[in-house]
C-alpha positions in Angstrom: -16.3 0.0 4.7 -15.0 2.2 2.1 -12.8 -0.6 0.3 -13.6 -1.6 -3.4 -12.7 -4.7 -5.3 -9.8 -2.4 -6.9 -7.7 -2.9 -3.8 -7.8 -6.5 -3.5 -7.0 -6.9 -7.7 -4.1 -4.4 -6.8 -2.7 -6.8 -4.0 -3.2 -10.0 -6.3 0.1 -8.9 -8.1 3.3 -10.2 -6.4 5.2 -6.9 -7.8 2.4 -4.6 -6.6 2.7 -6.2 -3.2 6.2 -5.5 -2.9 6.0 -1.8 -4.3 4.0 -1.6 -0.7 6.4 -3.2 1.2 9.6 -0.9 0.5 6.7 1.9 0.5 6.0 0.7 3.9 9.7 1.5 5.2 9.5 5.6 3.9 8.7 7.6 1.1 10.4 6.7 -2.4 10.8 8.7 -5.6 9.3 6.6 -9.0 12.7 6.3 -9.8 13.8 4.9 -6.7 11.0 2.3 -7.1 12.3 1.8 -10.6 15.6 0.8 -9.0 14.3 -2.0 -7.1 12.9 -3.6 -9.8 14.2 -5.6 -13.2 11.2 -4.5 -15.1 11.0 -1.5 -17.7 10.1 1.8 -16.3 6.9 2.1 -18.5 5.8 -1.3 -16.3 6.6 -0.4 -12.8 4.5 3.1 -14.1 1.7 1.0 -14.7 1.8 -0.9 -11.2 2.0 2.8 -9.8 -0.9 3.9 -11.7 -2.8 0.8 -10.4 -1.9 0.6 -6.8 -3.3 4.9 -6.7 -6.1 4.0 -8.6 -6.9 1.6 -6.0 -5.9 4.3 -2.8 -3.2 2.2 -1.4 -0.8 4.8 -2.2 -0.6 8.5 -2.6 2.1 10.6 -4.5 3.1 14.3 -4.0 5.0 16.4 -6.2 8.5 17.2 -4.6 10.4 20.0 -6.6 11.0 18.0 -9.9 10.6 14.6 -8.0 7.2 12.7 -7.2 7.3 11.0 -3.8 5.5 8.1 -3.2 4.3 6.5 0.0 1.3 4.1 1.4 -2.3 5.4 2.1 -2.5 3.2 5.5 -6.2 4.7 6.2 -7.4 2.4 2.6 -4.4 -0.2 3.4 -5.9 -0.7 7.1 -9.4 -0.8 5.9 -8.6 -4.2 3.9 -6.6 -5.6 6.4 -9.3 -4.7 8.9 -12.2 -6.8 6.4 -10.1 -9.1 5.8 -9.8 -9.8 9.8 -12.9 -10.0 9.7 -13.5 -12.9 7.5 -11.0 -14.5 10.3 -13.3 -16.5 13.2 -13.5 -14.6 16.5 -11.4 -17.8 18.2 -8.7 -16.3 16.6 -8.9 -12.8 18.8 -4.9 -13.0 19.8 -3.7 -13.4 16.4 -5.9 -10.4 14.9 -4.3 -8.3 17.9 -1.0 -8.9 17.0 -2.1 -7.9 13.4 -3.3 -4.5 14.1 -0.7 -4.1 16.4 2.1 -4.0 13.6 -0.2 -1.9 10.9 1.3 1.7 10.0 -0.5 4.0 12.5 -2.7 6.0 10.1 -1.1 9.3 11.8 2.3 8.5 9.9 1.9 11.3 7.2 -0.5 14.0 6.4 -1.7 12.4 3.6 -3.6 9.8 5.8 
């Protein structure tokens, strides 16, 4: 697997966590992400710059606007080793789990 220790210190932060989750929902501009947040600009642009640096998510350059959204091939790749650190006993629950991942074909940029 493909996955470096980068991912996993991106996803110890509880602000980088929820950047995914209302990357998860669509796209968003930086600013947009800005706008969900109480904290400067210059430190949401940090998060950003960690959470690409990691792969877990990919920006494009719209017009004068750069969009945002989740690389769900690196983003399954941990969940997927971290499944498997879960016993086998647990086969229904991992199911379940993969079942509600992002399918990977959601954007071209997967």
């Amino acid at each position: 697997m493909a996955v470096n220790n980068g991912a996993f210190r991106a996803l110890a932060d509880p602000t980088r966590r929820r950047i995914l989750r209302l990357l998860r929902a669509r796209r968003r501009t930086s600013g947009e992400i800005a706008d969900a947040f109480d904290s400067s600009w210059p430190t949401i642009s940090r998060h950003l710059a960690v959470l690409r640096a990691a792969g877990l998510i990919v920006r494009e350059r719209k017009g004068s606007f750069i969009e945002y959204d989740v690389n769900t091939t690196v983003l399954q790749e941990v969940i997927e080793l971290l499944l498997d650190a879960v016993p086998d006993r647990s086969h229904r629950w991992r199911s379940n789990i993969a079942r509600s991942l992002p399918s990977p074909s959601r954007s071209p940029h997967r």
